[in-house]
N, CA, C and O atoms as CSV, one atom per row, in Angstrom:
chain,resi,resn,atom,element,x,y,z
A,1,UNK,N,N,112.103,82.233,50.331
A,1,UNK,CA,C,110.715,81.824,50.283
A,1,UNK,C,C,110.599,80.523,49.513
A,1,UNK,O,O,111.266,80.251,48.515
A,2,UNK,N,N,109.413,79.516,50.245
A,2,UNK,CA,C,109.763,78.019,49.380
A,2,UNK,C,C,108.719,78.537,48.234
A,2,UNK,O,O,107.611,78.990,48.524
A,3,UNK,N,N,109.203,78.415,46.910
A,3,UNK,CA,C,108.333,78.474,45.821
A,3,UNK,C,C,106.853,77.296,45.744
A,3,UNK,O,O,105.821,77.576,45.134
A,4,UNK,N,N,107.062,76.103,46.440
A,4,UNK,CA,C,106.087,75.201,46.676
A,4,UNK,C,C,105.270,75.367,47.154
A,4,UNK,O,O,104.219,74.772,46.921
A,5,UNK,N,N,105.457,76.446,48.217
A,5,UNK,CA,C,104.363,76.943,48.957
A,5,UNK,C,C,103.215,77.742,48.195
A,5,UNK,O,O,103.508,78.373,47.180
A,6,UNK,N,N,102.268,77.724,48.547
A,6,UNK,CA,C,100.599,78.290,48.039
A,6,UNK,C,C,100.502,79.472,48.264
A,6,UNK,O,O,100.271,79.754,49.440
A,7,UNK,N,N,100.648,80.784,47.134
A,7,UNK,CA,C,100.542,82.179,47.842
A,7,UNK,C,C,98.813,82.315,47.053
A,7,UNK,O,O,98.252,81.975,46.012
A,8,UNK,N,N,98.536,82.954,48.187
A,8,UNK,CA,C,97.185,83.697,48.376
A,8,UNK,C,C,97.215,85.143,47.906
A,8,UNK,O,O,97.949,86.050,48.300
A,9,UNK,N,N,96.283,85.167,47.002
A,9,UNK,CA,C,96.098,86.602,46.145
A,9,UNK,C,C,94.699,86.937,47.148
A,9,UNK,O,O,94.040,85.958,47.498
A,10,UNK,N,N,94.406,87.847,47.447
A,10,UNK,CA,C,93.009,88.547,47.516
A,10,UNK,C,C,92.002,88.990,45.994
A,10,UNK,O,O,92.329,89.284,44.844
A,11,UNK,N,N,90.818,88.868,46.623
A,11,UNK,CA,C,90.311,89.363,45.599
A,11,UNK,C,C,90.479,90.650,44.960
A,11,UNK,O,O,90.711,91.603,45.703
A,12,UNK,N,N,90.394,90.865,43.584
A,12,UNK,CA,C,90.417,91.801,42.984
A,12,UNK,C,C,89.006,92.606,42.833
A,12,UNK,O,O,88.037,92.158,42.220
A,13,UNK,N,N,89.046,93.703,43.407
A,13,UNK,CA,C,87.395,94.590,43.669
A,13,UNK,C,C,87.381,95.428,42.222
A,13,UNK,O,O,88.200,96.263,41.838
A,14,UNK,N,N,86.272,94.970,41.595
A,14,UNK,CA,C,85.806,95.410,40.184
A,14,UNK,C,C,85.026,96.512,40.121
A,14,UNK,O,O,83.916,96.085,39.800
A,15,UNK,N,N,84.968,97.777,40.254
A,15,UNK,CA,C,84.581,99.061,39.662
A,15,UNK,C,C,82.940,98.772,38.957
A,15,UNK,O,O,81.859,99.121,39.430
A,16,UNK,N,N,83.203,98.048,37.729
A,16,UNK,CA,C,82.429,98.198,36.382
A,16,UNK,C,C,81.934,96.763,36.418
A,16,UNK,O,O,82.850,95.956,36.572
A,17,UNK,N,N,80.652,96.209,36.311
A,17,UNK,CA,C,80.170,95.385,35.855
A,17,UNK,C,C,80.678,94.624,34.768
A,17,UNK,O,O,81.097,93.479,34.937
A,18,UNK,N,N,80.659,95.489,33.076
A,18,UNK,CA,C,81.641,95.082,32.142
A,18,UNK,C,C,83.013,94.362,32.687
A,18,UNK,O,O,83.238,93.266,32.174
A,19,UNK,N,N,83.681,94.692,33.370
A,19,UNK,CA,C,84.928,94.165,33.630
A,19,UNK,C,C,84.847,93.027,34.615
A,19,UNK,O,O,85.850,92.326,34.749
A,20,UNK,N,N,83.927,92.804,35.213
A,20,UNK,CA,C,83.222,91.891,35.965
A,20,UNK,C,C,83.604,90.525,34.514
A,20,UNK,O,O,84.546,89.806,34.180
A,21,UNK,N,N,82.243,90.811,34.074
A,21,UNK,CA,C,81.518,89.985,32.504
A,21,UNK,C,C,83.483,89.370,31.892
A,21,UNK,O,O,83.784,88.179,31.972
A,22,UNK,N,N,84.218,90.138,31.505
A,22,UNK,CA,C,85.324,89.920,30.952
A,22,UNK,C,C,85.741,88.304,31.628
A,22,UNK,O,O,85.687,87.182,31.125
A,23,UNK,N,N,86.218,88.850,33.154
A,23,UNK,CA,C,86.866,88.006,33.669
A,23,UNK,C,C,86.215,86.570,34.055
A,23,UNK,O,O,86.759,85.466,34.081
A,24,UNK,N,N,84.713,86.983,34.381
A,24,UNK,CA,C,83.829,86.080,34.321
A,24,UNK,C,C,84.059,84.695,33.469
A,24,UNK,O,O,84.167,83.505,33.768
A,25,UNK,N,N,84.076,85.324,32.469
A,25,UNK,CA,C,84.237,84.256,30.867
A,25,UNK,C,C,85.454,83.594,31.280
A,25,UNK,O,O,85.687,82.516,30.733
A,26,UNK,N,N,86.050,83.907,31.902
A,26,UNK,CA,C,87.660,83.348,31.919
A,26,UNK,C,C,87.424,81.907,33.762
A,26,UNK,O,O,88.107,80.972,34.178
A,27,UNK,N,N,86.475,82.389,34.106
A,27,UNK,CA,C,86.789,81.676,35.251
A,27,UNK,C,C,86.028,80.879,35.681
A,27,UNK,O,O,84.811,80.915,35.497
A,28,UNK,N,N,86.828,79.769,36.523
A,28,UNK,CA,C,86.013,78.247,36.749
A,28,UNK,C,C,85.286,77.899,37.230
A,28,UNK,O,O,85.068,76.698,37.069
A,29,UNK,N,N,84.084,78.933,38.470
A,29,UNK,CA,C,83.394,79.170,38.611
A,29,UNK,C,C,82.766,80.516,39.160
A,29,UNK,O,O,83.575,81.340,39.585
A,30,UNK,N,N,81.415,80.840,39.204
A,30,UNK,CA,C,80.989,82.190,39.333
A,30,UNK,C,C,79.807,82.253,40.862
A,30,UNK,O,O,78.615,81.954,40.923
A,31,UNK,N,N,80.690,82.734,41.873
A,31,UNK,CA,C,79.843,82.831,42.710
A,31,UNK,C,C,78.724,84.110,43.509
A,31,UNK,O,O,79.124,85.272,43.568
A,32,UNK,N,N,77.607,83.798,43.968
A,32,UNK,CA,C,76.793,85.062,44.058
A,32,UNK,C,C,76.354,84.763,45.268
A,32,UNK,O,O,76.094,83.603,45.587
A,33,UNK,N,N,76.182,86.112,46.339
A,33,UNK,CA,C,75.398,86.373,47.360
A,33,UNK,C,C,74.410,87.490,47.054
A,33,UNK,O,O,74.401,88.149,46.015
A,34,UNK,N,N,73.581,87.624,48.083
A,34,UNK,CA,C,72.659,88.509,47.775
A,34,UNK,C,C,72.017,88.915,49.345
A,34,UNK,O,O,71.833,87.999,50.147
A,35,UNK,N,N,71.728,90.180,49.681
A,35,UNK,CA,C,71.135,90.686,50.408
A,35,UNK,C,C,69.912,91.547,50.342
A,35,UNK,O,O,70.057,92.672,49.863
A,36,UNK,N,N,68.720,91.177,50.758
A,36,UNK,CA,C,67.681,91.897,50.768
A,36,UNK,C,C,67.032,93.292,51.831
A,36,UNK,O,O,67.365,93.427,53.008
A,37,UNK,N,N,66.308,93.992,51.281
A,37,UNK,CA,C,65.745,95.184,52.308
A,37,UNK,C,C,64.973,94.037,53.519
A,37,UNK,O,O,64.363,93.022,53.183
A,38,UNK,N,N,65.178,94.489,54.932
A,38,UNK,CA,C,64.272,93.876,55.764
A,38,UNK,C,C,63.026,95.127,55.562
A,38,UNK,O,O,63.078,96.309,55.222
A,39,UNK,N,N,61.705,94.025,56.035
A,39,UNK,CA,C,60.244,94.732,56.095
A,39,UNK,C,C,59.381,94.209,57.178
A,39,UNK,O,O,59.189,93.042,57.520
A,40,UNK,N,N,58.979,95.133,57.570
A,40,UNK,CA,C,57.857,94.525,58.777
A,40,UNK,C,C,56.840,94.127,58.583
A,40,UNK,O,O,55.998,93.946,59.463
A,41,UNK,N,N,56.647,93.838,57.055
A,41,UNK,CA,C,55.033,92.981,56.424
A,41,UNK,C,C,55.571,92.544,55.708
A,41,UNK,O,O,56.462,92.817,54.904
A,42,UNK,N,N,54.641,91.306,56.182
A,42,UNK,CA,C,55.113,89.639,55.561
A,42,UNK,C,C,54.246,89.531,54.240
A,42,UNK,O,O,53.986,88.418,53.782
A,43,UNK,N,N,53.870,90.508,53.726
A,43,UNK,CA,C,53.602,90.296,52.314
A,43,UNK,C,C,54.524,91.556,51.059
A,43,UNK,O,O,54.662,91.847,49.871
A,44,UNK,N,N,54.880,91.866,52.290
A,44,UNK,CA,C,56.009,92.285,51.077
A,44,UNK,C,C,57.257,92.211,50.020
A,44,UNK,O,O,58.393,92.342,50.477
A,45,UNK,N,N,57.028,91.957,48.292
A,45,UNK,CA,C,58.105,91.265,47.753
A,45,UNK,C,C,59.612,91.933,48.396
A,45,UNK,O,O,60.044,93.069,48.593
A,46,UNK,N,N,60.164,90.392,48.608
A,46,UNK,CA,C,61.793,91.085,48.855
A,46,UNK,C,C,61.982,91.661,47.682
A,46,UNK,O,O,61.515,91.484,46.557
A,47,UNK,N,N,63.036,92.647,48.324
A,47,UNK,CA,C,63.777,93.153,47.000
A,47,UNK,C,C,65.776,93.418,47.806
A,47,UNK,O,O,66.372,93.876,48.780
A,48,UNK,N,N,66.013,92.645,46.345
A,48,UNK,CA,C,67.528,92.698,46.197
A,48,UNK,C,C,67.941,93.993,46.584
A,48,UNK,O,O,67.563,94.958,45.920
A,49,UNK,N,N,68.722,94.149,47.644
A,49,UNK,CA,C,69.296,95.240,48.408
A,49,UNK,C,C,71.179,95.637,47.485
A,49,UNK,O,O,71.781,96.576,46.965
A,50,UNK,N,N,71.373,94.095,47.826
A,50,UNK,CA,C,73.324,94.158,47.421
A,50,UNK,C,C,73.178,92.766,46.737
A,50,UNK,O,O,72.437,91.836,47.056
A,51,UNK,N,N,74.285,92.880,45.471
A,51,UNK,CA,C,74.587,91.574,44.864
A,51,UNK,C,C,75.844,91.329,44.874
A,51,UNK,O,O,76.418,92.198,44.217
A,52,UNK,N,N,76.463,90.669,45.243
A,52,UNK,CA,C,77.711,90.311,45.667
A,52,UNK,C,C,78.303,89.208,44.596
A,52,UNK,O,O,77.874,88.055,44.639
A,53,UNK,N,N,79.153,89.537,43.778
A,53,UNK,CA,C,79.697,88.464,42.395
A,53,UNK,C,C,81.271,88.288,42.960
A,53,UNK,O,O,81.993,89.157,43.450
A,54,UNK,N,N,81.471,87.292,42.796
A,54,UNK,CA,C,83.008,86.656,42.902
A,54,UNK,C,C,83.143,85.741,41.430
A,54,UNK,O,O,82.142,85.082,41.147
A,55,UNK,N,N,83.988,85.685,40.748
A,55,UNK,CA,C,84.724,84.996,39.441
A,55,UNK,C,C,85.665,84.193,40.305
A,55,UNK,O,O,86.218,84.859,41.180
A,56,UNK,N,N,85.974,82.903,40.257
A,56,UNK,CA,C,87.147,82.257,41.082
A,56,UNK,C,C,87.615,81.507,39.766
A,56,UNK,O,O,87.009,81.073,38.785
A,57,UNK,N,N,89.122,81.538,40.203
A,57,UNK,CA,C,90.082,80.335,39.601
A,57,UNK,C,C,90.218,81.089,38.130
A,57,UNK,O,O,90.375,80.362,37.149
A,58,UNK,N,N,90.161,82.566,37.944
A,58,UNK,CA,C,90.812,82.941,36.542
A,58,UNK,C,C,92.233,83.189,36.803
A,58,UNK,O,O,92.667,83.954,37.664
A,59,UNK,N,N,93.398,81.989,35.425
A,59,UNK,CA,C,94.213,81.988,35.714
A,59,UNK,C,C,94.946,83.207,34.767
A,59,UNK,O,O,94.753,83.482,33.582
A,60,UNK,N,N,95.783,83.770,35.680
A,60,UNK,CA,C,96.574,85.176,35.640
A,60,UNK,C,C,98.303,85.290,35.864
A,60,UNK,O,O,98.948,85.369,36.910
A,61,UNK,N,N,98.757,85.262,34.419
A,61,UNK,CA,C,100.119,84.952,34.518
A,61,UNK,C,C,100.542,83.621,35.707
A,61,UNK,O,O,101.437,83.676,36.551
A,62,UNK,N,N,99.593,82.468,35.448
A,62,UNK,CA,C,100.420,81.204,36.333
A,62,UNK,C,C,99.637,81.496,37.247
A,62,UNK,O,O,99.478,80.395,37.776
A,63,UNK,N,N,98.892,82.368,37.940
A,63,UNK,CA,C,98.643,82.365,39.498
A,63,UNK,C,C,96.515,82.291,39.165
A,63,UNK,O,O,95.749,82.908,38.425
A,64,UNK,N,N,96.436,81.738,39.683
A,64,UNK,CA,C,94.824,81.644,40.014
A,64,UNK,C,C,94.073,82.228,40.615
A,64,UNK,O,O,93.745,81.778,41.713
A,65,UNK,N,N,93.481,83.510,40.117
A,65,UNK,CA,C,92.951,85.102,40.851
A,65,UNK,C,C,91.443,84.248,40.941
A,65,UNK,O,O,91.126,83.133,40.526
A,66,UNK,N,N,90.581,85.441,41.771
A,66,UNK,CA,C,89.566,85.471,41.918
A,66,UNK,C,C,88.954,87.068,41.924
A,66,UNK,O,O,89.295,87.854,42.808
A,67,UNK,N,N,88.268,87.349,41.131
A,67,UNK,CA,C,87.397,89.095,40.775
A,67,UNK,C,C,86.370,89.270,41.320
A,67,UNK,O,O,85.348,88.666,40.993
A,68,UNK,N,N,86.432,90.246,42.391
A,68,UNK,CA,C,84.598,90.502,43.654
A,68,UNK,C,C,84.149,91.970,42.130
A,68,UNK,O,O,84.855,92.824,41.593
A,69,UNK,N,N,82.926,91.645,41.988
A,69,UNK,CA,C,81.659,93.031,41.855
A,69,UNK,C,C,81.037,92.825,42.877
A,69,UNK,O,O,80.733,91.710,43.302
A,70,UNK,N,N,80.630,94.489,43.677
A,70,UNK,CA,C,79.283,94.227,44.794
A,70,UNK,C,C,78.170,95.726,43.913
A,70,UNK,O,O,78.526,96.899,43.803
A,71,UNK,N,N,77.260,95.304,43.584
A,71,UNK,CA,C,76.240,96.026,43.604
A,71,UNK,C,C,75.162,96.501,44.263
A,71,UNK,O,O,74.349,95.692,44.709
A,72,UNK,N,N,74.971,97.886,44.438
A,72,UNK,CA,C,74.248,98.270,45.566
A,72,UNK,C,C,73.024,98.666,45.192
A,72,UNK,O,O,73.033,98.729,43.963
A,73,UNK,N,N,71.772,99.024,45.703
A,73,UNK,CA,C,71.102,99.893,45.782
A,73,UNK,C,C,71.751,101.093,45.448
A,73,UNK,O,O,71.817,101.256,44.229
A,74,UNK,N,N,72.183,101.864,46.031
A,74,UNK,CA,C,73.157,103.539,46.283
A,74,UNK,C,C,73.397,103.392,44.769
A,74,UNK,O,O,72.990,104.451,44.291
A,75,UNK,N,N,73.768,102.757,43.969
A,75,UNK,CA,C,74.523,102.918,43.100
A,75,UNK,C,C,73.433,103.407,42.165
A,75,UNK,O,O,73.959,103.730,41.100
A,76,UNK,N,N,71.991,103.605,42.144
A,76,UNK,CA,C,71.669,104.199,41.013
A,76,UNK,C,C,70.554,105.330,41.805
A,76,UNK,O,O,69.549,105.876,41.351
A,77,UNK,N,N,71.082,105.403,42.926
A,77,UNK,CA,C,70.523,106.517,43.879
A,77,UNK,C,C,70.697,108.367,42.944
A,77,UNK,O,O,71.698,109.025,42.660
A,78,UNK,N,N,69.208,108.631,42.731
A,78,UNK,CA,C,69.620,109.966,42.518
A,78,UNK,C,C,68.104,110.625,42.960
A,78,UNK,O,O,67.193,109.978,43.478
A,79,UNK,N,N,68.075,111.847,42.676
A,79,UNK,CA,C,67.067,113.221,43.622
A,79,UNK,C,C,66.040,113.304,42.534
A,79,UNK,O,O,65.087,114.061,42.717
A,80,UNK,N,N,66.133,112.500,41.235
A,80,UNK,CA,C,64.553,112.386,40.415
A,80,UNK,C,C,63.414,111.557,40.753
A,80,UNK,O,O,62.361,111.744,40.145
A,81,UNK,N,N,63.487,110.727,41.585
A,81,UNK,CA,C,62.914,109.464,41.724
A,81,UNK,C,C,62.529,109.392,43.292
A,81,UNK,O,O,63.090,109.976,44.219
A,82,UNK,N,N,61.501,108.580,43.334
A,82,UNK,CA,C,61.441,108.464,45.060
A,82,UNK,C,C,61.944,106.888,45.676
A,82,UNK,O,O,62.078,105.854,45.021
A,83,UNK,N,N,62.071,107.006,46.515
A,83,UNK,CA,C,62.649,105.421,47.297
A,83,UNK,C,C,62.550,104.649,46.497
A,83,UNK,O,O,63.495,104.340,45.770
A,84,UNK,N,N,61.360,104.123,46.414
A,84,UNK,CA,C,60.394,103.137,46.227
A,84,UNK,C,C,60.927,102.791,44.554
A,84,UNK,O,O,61.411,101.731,44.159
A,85,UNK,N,N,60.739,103.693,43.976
A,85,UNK,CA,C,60.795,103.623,42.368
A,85,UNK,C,C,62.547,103.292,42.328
A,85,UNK,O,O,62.938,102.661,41.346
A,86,UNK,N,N,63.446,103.655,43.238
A,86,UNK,CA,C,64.637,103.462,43.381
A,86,UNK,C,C,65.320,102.080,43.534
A,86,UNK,O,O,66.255,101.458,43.029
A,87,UNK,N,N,64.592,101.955,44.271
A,87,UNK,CA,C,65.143,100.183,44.996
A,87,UNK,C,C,64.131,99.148,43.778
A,87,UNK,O,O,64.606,98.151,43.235
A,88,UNK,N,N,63.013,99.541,43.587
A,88,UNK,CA,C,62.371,98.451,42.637
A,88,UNK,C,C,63.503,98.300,41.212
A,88,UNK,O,O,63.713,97.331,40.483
A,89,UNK,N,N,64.025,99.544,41.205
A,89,UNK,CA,C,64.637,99.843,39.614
A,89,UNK,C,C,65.985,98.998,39.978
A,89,UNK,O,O,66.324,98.346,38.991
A,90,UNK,N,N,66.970,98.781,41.231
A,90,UNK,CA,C,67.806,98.026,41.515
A,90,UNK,C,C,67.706,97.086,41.657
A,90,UNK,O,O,68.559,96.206,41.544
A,91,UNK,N,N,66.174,96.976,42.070
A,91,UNK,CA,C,65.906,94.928,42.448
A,91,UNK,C,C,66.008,94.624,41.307
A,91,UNK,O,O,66.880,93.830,40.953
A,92,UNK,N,N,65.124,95.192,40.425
A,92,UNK,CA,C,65.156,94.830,38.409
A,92,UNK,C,C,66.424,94.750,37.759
A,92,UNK,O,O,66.404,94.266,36.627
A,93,UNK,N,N,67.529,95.118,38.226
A,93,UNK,CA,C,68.815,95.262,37.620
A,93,UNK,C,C,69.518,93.817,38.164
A,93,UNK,O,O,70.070,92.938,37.502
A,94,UNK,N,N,69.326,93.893,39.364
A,94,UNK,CA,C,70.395,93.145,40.022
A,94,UNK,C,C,69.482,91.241,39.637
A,94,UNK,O,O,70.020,90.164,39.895
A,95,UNK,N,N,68.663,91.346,39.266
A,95,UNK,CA,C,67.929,90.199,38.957
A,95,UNK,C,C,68.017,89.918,37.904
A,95,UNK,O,O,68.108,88.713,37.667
A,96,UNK,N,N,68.032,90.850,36.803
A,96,UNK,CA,C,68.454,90.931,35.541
A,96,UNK,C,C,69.733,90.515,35.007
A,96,UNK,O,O,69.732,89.802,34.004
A,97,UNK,N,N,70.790,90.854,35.524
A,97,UNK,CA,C,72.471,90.519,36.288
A,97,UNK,C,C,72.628,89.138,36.034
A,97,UNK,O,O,73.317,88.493,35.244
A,98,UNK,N,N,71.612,88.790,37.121
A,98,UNK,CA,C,71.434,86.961,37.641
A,98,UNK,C,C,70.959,86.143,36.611
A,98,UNK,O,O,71.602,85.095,36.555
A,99,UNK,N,N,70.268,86.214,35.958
A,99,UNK,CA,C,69.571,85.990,34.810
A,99,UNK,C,C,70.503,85.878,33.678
A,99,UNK,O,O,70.330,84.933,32.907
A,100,UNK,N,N,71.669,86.876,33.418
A,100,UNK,CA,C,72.421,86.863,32.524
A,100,UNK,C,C,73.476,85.635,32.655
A,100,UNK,O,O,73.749,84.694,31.910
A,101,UNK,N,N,73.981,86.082,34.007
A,101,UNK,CA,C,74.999,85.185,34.404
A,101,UNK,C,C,74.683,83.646,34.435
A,101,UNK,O,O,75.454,82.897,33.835
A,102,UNK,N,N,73.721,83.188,35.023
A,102,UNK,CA,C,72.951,81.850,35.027
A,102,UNK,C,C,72.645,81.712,33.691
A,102,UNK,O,O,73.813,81.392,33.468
A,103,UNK,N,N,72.216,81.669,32.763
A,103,UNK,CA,C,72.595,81.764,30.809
A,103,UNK,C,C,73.824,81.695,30.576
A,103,UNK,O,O,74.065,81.038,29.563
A,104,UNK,N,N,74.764,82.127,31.128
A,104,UNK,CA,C,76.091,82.047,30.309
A,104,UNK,C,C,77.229,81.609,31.199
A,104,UNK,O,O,78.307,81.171,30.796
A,105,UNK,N,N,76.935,81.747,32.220
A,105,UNK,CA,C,78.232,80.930,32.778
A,105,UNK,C,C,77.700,79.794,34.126
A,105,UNK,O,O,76.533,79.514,34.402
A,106,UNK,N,N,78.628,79.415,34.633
A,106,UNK,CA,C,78.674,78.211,35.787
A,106,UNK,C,C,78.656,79.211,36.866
A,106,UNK,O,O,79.578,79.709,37.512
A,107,UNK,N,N,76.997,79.436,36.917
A,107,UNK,CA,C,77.090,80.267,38.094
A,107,UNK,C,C,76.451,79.379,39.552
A,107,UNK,O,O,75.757,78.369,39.447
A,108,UNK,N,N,76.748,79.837,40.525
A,108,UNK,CA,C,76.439,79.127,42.046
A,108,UNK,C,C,76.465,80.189,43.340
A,108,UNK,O,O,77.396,80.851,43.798
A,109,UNK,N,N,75.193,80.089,43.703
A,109,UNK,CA,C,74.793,81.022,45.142
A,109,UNK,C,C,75.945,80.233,46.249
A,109,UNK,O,O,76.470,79.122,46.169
A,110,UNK,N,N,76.047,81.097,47.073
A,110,UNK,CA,C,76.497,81.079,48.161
A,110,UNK,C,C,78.369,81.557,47.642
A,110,UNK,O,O,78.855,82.283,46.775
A,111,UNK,N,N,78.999,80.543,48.895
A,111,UNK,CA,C,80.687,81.314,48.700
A,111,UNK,C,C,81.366,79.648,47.926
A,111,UNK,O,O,80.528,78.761,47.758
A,112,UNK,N,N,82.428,79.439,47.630
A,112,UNK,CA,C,83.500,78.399,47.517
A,112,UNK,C,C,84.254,78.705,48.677
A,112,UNK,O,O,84.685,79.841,48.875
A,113,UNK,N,N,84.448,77.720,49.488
A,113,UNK,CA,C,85.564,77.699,50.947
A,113,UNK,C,C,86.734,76.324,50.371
A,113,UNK,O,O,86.434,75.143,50.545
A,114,UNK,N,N,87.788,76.671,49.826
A,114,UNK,CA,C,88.532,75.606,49.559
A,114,UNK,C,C,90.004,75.931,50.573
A,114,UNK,O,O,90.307,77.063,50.948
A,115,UNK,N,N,90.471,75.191,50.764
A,115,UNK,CA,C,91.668,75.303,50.769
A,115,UNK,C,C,92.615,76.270,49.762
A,115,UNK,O,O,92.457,76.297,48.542
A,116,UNK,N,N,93.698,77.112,50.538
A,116,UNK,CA,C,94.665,77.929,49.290
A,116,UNK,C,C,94.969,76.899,48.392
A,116,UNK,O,O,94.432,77.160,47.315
A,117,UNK,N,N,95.668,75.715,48.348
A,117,UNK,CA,C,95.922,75.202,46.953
A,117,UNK,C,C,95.309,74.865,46.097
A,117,UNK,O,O,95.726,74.645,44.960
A,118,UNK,N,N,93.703,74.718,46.667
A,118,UNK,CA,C,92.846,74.381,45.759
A,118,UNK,C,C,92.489,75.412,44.912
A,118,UNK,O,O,91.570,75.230,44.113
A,119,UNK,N,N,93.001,76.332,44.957
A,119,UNK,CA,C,92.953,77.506,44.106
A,119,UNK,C,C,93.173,77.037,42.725
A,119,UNK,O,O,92.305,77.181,41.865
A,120,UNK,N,N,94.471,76.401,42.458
A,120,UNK,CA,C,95.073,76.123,41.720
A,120,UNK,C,C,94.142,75.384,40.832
A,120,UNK,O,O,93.771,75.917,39.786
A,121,UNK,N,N,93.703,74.102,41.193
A,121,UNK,CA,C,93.263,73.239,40.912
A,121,UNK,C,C,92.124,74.150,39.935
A,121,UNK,O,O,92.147,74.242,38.707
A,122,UNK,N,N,91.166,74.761,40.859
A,122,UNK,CA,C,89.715,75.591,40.150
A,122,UNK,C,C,90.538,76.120,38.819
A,122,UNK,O,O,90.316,75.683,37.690
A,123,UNK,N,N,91.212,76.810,39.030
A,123,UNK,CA,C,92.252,77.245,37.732
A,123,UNK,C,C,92.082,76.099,36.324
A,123,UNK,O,O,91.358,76.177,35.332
A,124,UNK,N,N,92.965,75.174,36.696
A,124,UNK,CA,C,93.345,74.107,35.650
A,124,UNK,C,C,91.935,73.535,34.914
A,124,UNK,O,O,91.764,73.457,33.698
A,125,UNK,N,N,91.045,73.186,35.884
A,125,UNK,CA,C,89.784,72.602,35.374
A,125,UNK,C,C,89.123,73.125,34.327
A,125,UNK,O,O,88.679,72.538,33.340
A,126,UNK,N,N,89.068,74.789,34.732
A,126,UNK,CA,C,88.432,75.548,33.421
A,126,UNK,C,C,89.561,75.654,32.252
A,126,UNK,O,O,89.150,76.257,31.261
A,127,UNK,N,N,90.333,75.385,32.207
A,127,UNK,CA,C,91.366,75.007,31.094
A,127,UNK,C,C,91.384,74.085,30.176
A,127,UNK,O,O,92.340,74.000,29.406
């Protein structure tokens, strides 16, 4: 195998928010998607459905990882509460999230599409 060559790690899928935050701090930039509930009235506030976090360019023994969190709705789904009070309580979280992250780190909507070697590069910069 030529060592020169550019190996591609996949992302690492994060469990825990906290462990999200860790790696976060470590990396060169922080990217976010977001998906909303569709509604058939146009006066209804969106609300944050899924939050989608990527950490890129934390460097890891020499190699330049990137860490996915996806947060759901489901995830604070339980049989005390009705819909409504459910998804508002996730839109409030997952906005809250955003809020944190935009305060403390180099955060940016949408994806990073680089080239594999530019991996590297995102790496070194935050260094």
């Amino acid at each position: 195998m030529n060592t020169k060559e550019p190996r591609f790690i996949a992302p690492v899928l994060l469990e825990r928010y906290e462990d999200f935050k860790e790696f976060a701090s470590k990396a060169a930039v922080i990217t976010y998607s977001t998906e909303y509930f569709d509604s058939p009235f146009l006066d209804d506030s969106k609300r944050l459905r899924r939050l989608i976090l990527h950490a890129v360019g934390v460097e890891m023994d020499g190699f330049p990882m990137s860490f996915k969190y996806v947060f759901e709705y489901g995830d604070l789904m339980s049989g005390s509460t009705g819909w409504d009070e459910q998804t508002s309580e996730a839109d409030r979280r997952m906005r809250s999230m955003l809020e944190h992250l935009q305060a403390e780190y180099n955060l940016i909507k949408g994806t990073v599409e680089t080239p594999q070697h530019s991996w590297k590069r995102l790496a070194v910069a935050k260094s």
